[in-house]
DRENNUTOR-423042 format. One record per atom (N, C-alpha, C): atom name; z, y, x; residue number from 1; residue in one letter. Coordinates in steps of 0.001 Angstrom, whole numbers, plus 500000, padded with zeros to 6 digits. Layout:
% residues N
+----+--------+--------+--------+-----+---+
:  a :      Z :      Y :      X :   k : r :
+----+--------+--------+--------+-----+---+
: CA :      Z :      Y :      X : NUM : A :
...
+----+--------+--------+--------+-----+---+
//
This chain:
% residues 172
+----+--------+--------+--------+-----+---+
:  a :      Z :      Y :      X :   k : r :
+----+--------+--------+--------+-----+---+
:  N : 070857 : 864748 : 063394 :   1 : X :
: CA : 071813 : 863751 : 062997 :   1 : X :
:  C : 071788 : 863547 : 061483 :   1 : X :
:  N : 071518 : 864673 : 060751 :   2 : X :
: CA : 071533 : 864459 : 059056 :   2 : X :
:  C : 070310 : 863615 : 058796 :   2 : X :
:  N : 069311 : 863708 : 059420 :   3 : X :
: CA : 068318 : 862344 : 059077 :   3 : X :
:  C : 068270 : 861164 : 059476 :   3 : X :
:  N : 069231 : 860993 : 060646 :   4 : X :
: CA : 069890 : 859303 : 060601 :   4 : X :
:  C : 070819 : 859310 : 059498 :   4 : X :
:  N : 072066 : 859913 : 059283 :   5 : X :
: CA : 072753 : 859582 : 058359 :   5 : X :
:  C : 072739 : 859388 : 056957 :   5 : X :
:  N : 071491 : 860656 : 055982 :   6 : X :
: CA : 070793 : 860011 : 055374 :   6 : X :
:  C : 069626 : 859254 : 054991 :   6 : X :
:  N : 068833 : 858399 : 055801 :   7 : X :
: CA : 067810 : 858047 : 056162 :   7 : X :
:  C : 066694 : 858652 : 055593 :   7 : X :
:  N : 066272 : 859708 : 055912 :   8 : X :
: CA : 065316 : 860753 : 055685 :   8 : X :
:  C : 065222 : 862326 : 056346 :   8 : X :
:  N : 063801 : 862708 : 056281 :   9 : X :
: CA : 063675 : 863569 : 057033 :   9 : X :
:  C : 064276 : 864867 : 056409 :   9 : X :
:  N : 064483 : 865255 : 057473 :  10 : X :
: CA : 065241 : 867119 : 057141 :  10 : X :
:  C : 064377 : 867947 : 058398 :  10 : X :
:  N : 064282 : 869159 : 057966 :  11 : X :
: CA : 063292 : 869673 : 058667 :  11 : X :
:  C : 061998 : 870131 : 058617 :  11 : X :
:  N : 061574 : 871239 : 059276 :  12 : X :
: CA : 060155 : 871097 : 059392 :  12 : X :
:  C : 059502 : 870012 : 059762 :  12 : X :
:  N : 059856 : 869724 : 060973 :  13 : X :
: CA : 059395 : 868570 : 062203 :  13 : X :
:  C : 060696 : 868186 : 062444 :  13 : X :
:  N : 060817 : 866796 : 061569 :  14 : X :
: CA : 061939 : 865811 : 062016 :  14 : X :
:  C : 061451 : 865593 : 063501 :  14 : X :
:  N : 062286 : 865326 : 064531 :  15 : X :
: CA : 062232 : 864481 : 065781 :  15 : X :
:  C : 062101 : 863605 : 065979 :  15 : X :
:  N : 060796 : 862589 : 066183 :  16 : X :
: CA : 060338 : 861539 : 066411 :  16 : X :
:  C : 059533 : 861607 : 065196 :  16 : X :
:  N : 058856 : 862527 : 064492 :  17 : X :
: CA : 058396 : 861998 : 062995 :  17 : X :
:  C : 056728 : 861352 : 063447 :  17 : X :
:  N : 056243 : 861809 : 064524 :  18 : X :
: CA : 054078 : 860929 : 064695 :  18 : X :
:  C : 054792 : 861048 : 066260 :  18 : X :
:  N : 053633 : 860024 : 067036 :  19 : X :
: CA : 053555 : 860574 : 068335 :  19 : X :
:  C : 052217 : 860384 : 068615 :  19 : X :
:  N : 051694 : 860276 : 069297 :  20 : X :
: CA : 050369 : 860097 : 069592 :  20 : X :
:  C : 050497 : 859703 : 071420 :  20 : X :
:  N : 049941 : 858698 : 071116 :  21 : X :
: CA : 049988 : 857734 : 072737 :  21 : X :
:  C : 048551 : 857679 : 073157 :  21 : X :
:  N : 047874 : 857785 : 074509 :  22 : X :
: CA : 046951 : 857491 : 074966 :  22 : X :
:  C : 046513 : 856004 : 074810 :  22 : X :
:  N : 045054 : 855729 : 074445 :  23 : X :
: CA : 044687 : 854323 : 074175 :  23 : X :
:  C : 044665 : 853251 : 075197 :  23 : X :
:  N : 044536 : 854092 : 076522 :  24 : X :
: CA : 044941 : 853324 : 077298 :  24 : X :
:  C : 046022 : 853805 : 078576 :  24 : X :
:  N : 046346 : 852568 : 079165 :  25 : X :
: CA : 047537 : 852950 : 080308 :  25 : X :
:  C : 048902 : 853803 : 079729 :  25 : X :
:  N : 048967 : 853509 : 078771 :  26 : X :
: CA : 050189 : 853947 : 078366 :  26 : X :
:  C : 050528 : 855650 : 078411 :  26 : X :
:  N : 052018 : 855625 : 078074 :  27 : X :
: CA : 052190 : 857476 : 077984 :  27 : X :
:  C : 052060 : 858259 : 079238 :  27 : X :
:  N : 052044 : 857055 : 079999 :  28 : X :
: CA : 052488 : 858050 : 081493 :  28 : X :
:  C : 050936 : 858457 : 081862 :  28 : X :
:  N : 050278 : 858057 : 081364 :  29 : X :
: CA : 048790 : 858567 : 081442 :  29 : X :
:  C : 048609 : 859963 : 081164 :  29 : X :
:  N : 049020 : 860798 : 080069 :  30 : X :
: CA : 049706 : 861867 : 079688 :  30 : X :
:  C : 049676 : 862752 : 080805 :  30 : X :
:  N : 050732 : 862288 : 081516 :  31 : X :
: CA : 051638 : 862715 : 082412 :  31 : X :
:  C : 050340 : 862935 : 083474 :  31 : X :
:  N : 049740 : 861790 : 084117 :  32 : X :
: CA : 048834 : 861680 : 085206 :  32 : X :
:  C : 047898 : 862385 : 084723 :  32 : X :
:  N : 047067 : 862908 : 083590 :  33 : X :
: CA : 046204 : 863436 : 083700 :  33 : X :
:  C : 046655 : 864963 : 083348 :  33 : X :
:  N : 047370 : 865312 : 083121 :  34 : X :
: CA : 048296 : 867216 : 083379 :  34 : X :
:  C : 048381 : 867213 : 084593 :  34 : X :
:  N : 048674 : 866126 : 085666 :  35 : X :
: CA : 048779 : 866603 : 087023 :  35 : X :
:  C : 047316 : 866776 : 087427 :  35 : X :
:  N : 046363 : 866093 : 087078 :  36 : X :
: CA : 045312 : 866384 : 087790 :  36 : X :
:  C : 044796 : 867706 : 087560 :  36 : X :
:  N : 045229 : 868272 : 086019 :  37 : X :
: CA : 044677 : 869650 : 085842 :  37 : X :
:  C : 045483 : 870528 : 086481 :  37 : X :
:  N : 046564 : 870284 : 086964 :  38 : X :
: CA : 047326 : 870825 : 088089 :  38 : X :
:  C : 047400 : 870975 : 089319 :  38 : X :
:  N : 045981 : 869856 : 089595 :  39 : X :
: CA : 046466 : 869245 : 090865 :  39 : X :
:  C : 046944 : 870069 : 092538 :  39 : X :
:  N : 046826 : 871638 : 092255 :  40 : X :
: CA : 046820 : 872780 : 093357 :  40 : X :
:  C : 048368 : 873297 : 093700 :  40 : X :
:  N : 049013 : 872310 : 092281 :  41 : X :
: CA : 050652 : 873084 : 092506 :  41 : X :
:  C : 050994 : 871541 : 092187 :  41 : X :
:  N : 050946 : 870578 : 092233 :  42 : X :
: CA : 051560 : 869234 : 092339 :  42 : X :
:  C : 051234 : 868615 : 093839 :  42 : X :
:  N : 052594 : 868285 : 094499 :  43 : X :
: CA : 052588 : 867135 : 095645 :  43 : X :
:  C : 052934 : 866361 : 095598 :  43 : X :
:  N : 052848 : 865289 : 096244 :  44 : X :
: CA : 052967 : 863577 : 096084 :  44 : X :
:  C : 053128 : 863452 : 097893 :  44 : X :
:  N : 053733 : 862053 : 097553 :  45 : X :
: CA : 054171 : 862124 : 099288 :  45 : X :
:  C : 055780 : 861817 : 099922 :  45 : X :
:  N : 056626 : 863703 : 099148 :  46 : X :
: CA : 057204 : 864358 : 099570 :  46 : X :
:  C : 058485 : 864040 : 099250 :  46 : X :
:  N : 059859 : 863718 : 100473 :  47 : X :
: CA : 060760 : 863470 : 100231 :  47 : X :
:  C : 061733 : 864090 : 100117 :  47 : X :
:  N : 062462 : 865129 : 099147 :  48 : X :
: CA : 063401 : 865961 : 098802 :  48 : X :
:  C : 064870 : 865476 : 099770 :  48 : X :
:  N : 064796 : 866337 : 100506 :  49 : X :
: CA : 066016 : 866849 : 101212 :  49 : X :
:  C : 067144 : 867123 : 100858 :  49 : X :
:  N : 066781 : 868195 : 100252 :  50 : X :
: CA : 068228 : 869025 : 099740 :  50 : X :
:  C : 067740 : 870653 : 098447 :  50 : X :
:  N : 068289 : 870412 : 097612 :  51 : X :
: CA : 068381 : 870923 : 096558 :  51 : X :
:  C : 069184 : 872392 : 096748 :  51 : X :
:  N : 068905 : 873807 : 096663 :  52 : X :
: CA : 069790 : 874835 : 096670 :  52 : X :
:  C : 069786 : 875184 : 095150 :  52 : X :
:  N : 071009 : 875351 : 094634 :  53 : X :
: CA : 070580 : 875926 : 093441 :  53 : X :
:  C : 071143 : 877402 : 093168 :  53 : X :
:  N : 071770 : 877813 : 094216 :  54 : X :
: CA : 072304 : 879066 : 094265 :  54 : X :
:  C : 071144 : 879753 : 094778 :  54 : X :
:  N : 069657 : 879055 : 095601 :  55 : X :
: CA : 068452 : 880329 : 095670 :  55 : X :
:  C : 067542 : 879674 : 094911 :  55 : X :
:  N : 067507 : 878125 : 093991 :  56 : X :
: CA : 066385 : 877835 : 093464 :  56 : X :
:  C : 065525 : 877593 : 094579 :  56 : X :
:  N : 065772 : 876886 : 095384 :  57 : X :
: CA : 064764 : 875828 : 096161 :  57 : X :
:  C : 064880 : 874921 : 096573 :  57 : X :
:  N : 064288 : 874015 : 096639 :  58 : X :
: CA : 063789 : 872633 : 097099 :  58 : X :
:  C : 062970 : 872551 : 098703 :  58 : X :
:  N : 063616 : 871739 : 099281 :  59 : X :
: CA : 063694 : 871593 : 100763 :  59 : X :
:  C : 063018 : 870150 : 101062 :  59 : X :
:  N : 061889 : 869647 : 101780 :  60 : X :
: CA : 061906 : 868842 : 101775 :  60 : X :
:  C : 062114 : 868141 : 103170 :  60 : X :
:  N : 061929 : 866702 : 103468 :  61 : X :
: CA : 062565 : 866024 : 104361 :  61 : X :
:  C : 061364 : 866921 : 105891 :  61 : X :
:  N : 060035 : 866966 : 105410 :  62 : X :
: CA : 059280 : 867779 : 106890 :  62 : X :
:  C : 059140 : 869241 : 106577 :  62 : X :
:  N : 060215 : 870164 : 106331 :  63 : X :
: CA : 060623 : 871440 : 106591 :  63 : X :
:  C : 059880 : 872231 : 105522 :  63 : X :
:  N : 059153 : 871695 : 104453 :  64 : X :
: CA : 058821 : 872219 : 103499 :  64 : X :
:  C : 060062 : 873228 : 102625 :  64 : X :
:  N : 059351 : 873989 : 102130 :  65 : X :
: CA : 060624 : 874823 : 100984 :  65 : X :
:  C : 059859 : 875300 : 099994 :  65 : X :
:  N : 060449 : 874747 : 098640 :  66 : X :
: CA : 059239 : 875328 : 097330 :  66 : X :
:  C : 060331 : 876115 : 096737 :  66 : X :
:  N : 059635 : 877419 : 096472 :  67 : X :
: CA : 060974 : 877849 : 094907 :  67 : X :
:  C : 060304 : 877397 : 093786 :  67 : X :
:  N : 061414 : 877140 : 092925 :  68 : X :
: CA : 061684 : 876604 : 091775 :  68 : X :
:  C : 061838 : 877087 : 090464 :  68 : X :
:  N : 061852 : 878790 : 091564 :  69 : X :
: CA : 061373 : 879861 : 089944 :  69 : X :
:  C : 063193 : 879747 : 089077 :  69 : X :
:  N : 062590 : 880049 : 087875 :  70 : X :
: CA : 064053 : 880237 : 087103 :  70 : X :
:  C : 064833 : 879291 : 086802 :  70 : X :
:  N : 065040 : 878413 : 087324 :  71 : X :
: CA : 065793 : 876782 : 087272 :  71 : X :
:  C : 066966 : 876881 : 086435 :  71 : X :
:  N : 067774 : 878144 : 086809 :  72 : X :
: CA : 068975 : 878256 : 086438 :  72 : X :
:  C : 069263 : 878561 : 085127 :  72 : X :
:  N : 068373 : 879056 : 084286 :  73 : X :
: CA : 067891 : 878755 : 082761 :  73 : X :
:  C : 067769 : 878302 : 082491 :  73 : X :
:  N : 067189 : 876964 : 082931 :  74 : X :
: CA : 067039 : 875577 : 081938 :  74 : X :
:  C : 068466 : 874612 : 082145 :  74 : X :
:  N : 068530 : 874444 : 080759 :  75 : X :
: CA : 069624 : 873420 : 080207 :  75 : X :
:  C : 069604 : 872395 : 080127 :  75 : X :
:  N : 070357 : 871603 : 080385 :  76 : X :
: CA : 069705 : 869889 : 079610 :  76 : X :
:  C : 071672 : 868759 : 079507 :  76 : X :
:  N : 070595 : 868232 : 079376 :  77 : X :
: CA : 071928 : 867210 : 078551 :  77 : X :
:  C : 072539 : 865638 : 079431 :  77 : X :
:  N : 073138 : 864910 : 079626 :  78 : X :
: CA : 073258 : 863979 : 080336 :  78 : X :
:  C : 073267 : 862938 : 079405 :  78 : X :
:  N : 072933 : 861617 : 080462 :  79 : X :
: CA : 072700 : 860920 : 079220 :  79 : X :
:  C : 073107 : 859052 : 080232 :  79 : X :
:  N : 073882 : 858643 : 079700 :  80 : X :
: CA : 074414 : 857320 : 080581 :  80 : X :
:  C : 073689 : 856338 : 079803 :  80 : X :
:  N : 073103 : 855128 : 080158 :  81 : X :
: CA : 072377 : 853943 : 079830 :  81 : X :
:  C : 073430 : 852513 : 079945 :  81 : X :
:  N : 073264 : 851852 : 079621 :  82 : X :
: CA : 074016 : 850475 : 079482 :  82 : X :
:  C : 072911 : 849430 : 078950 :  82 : X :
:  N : 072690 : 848528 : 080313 :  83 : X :
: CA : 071742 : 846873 : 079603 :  83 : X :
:  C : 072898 : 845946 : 079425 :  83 : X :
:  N : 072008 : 845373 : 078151 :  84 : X :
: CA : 072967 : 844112 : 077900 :  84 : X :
:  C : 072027 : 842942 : 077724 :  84 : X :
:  N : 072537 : 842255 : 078334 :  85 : X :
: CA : 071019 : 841126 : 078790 :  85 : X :
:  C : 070625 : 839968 : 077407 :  85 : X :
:  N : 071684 : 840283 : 076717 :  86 : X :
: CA : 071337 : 839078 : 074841 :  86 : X :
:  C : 070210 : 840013 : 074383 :  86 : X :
:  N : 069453 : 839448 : 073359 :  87 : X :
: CA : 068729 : 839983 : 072064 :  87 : X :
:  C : 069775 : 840124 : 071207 :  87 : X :
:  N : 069359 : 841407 : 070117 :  88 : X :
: CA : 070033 : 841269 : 068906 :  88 : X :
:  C : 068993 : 841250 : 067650 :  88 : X :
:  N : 069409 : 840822 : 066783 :  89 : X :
: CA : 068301 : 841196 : 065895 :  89 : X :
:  C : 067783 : 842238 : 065150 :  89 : X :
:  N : 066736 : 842465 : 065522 :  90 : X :
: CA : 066363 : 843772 : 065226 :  90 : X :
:  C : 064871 : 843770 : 065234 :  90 : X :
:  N : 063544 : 844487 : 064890 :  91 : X :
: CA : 062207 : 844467 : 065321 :  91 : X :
:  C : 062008 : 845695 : 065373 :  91 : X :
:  N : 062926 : 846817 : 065590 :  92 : X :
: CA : 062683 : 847912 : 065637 :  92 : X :
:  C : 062179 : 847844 : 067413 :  92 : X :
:  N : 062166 : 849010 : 067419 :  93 : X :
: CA : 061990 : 849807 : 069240 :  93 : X :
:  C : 063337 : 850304 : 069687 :  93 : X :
:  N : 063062 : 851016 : 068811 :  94 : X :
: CA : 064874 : 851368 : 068930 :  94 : X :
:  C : 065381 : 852232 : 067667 :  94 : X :
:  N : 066793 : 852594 : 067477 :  95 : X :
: CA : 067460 : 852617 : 066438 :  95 : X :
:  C : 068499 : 854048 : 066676 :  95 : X :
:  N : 068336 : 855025 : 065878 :  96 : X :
: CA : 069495 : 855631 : 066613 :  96 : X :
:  C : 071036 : 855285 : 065087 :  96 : X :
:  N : 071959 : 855730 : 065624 :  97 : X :
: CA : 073160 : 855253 : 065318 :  97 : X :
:  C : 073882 : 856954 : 065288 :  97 : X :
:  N : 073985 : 857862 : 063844 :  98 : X :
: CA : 074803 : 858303 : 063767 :  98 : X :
:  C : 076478 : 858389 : 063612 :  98 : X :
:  N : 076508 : 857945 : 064349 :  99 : X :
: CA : 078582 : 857537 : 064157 :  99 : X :
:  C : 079236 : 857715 : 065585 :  99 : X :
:  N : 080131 : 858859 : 064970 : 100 : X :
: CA : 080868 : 858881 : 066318 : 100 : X :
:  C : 081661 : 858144 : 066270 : 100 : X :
:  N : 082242 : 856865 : 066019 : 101 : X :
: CA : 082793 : 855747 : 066316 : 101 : X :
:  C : 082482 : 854829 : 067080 : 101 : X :
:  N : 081257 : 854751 : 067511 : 102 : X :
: CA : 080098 : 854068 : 067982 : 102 : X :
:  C : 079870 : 854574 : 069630 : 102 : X :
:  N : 080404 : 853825 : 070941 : 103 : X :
: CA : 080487 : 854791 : 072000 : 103 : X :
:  C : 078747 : 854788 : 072465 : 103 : X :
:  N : 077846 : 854847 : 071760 : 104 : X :
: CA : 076555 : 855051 : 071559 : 104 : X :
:  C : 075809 : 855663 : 070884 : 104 : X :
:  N : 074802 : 856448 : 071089 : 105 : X :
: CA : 074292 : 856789 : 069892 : 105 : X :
:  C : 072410 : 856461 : 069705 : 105 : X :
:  N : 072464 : 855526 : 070804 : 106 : X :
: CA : 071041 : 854705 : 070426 : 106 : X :
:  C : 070664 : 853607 : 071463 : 106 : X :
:  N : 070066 : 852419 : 070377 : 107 : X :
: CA : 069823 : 851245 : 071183 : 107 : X :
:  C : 068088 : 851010 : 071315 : 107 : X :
:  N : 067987 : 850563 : 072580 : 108 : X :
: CA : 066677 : 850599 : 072846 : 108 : X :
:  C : 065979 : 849059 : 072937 : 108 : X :
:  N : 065720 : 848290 : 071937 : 109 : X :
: CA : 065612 : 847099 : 072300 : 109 : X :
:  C : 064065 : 846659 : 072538 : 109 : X :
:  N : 064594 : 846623 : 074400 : 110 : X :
: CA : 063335 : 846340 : 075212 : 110 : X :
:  C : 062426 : 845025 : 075118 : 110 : X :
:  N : 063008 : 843976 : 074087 : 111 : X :
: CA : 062043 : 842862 : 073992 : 111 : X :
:  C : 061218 : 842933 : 072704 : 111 : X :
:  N : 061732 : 843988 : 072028 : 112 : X :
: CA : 060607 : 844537 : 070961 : 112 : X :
:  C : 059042 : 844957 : 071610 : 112 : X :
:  N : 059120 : 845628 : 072889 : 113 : X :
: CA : 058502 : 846310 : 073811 : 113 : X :
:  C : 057593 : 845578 : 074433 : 113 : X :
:  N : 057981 : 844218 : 074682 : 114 : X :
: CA : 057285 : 843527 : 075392 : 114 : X :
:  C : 057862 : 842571 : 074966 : 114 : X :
:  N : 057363 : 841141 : 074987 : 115 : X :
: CA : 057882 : 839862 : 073866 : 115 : X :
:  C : 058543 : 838809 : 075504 : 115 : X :
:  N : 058239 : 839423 : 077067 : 116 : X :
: CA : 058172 : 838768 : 078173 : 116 : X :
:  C : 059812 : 839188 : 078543 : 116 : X :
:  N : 060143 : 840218 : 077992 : 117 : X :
: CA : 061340 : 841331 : 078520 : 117 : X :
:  C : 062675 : 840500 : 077401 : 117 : X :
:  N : 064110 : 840788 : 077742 : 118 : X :
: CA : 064809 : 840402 : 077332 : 118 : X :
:  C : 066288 : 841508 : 077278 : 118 : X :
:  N : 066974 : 841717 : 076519 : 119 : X :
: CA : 068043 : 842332 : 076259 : 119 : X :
:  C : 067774 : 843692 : 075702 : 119 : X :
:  N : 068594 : 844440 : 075608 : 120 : X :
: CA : 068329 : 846095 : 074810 : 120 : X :
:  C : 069490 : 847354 : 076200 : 120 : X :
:  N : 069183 : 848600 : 075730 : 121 : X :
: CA : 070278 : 849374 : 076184 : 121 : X :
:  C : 070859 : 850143 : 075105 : 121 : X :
:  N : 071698 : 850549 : 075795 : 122 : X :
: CA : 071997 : 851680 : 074518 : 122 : X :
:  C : 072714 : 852702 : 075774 : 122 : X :
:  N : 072201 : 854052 : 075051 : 123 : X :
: CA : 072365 : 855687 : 075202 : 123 : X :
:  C : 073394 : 855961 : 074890 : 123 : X :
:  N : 073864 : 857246 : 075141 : 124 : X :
: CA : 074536 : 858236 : 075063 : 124 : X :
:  C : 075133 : 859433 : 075830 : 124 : X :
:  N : 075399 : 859769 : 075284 : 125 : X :
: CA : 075257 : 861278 : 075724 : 125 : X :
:  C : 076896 : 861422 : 076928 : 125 : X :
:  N : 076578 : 861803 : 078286 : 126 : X :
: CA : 077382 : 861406 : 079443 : 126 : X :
:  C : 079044 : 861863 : 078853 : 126 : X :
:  N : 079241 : 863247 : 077758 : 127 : X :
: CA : 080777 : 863199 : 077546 : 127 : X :
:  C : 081184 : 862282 : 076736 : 127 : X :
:  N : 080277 : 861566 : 075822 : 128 : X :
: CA : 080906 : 860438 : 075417 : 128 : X :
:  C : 081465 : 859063 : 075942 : 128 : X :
:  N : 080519 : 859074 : 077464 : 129 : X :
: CA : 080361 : 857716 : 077626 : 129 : X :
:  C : 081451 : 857371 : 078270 : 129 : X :
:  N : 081638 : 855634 : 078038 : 130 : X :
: CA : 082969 : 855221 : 078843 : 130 : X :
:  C : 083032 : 854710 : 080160 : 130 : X :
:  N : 083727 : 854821 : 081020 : 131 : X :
: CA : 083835 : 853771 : 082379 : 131 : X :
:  C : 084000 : 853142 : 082346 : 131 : X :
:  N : 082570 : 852148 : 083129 : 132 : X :
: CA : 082217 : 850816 : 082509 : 132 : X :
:  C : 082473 : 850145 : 084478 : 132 : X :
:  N : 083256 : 849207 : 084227 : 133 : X :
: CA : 083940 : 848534 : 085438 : 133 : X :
:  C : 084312 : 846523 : 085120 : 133 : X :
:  N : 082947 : 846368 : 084537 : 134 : X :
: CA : 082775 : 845476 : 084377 : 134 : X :
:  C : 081719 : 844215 : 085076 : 134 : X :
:  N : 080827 : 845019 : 085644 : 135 : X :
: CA : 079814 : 844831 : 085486 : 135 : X :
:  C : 078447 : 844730 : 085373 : 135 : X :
:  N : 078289 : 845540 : 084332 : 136 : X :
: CA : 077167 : 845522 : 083785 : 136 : X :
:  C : 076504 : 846533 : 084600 : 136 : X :
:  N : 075115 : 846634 : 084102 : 137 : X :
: CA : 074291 : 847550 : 084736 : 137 : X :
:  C : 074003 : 849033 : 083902 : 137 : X :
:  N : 074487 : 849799 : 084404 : 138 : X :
: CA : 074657 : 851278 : 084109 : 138 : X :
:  C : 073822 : 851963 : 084375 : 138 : X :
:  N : 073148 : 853760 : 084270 : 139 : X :
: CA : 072450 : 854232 : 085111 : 139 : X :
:  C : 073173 : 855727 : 084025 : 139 : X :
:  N : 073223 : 856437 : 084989 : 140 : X :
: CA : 073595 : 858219 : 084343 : 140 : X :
:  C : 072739 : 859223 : 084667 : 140 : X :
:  N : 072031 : 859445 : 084276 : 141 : X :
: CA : 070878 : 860532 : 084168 : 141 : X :
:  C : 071025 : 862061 : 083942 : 141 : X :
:  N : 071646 : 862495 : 085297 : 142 : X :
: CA : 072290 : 864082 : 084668 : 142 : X :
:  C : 071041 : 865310 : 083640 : 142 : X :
:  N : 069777 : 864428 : 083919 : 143 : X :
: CA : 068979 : 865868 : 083463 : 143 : X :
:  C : 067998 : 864848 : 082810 : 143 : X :
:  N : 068508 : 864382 : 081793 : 144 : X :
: CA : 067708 : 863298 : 080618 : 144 : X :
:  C : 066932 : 864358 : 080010 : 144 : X :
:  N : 067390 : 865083 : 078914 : 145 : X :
: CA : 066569 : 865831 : 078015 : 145 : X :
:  C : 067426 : 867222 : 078205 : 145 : X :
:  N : 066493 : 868518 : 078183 : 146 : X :
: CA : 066154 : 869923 : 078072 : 146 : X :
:  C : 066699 : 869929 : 076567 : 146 : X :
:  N : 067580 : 871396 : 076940 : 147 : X :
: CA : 068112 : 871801 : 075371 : 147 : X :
:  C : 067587 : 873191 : 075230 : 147 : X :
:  N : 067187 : 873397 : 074001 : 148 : X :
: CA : 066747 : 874799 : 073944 : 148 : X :
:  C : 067311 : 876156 : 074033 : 148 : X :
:  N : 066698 : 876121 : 075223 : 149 : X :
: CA : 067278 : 877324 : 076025 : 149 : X :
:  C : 066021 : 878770 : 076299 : 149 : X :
:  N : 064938 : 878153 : 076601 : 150 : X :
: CA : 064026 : 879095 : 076579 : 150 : X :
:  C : 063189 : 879630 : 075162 : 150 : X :
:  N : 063588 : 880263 : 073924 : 151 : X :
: CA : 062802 : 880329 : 072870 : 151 : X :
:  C : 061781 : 879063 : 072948 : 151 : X :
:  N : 062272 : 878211 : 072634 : 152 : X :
: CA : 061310 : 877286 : 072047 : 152 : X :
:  C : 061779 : 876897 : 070835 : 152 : X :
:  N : 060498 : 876166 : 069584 : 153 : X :
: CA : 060998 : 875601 : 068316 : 153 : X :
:  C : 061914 : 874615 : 068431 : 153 : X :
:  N : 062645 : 874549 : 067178 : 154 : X :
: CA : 063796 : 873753 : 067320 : 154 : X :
:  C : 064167 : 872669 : 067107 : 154 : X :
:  N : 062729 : 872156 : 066730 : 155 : X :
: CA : 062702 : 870578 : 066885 : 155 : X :
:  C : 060792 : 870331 : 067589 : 155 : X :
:  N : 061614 : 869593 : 068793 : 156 : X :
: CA : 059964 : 868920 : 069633 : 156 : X :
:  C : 060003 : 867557 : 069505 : 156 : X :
:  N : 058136 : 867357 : 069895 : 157 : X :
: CA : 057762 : 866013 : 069510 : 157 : X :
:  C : 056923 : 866153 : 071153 : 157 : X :
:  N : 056695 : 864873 : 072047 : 158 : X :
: CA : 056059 : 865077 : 072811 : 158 : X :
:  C : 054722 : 865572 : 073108 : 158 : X :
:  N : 053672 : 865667 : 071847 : 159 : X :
: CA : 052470 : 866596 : 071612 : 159 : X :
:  C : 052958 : 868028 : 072087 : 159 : X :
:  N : 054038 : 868684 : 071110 : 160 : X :
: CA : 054002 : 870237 : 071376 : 160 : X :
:  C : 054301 : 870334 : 072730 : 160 : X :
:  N : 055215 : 869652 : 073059 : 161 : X :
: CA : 055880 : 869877 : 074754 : 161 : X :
:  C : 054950 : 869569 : 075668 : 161 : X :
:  N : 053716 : 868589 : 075460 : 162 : X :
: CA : 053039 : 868771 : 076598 : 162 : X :
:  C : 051600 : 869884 : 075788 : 162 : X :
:  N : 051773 : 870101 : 074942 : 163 : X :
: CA : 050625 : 871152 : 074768 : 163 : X :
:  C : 051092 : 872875 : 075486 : 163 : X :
:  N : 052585 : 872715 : 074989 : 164 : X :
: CA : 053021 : 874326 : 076017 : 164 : X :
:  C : 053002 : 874003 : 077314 : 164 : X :
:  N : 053200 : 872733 : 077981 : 165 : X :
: CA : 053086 : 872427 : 079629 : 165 : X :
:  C : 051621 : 872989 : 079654 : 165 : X :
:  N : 050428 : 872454 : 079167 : 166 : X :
: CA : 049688 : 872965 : 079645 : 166 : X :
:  C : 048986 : 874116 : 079762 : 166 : X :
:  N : 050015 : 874770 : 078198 : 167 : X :
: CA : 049358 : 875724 : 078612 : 167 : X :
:  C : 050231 : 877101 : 079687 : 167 : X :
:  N : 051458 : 877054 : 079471 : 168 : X :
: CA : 052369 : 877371 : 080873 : 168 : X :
:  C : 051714 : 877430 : 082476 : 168 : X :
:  N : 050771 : 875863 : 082602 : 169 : X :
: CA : 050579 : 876255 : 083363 : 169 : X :
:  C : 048777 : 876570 : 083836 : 169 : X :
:  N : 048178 : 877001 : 082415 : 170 : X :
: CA : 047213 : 878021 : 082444 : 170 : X :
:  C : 047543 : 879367 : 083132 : 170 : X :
:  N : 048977 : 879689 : 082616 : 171 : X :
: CA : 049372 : 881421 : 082575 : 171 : X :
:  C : 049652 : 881176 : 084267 : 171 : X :
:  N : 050390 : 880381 : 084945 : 172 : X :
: CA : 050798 : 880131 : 086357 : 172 : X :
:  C : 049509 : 879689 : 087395 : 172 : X :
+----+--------+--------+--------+-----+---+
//
């Protein structure tokens, strides 16, 4: 938050300071090619049933059961979305907004993104957010982003996080 508020970095590794995107197919490419080096403990297909979290397993809809290992250690944060279908002006991507006055604390403006797309959202974090009975289109994301809970450094960029994914699941 001290490097939105004074617009500059603090830190070793400010958050968000490089990212590095695949040249093609976008980030989720990333994503698709860790599964393939995975591909012996990743399924596709499979329709989740029912969730235990008192034994850490996952049940699926044809009688499957995976454990889930230490689940109950990892932390994470909630995070409620709000579209608003105007442009504002802006040419950023998105913006974050230190102020707790502000029932937001970042706008994502999706026609920066694509010039075809229209309106922005804006974030925040689920105890802030308000009940919205208007309307609009909402979405609440109980398990947006992981808080550091397992010794990890204390500020990530999506490089380090998928460089310990892979290698995590070297050791597994």
């Amino acid at each position: 938050m001290l490097s939105c508020l004074t617009r500059r970095a603090h830190g070793k590794q400010p958050g968000h300071a490089e990212f590095y995107y695949p040249k093609k197919f976008g980030y989720g490419e990333l994503w698709r090619r860790m599964a393939q080096n995975i591909s012996s403990r990743v399924e596709y297909g499979k329709t989740v049933s029912a969730l235990n979290f008192d034994t850490a397993t996952v049940t699926t809809t044809n009688g499957g059961k995976y454990l889930a290992g230490d689940v109950q250690r990892l932390k994470h944060t909630s995070i409620q979305t709000e579209y608003f279908p105007e442009n504002l002006e802006s040419t950023a991507h998105w913006a974050y907004f230190a102020d707790a006055a502000l029932p937001y604390h970042r706008i994502l403006y999706q026609y920066n993104f694509n010039g075809d797309w229209r309106g922005y959202w804006t974030e925040t974090r689920s105890e802030r957010a308000q009940k919205i009975s208007d309307g609009r289109t909402t979405f609440l994301n109980d398990y947006a982003y992981p808080l550091n809970t397992l010794d990890k450094p204390q500020n990530y960029n999506s490089d380090l996080t998928a460089e310990l994914a892979m290698s995590l699941a070297e050791k597994i």
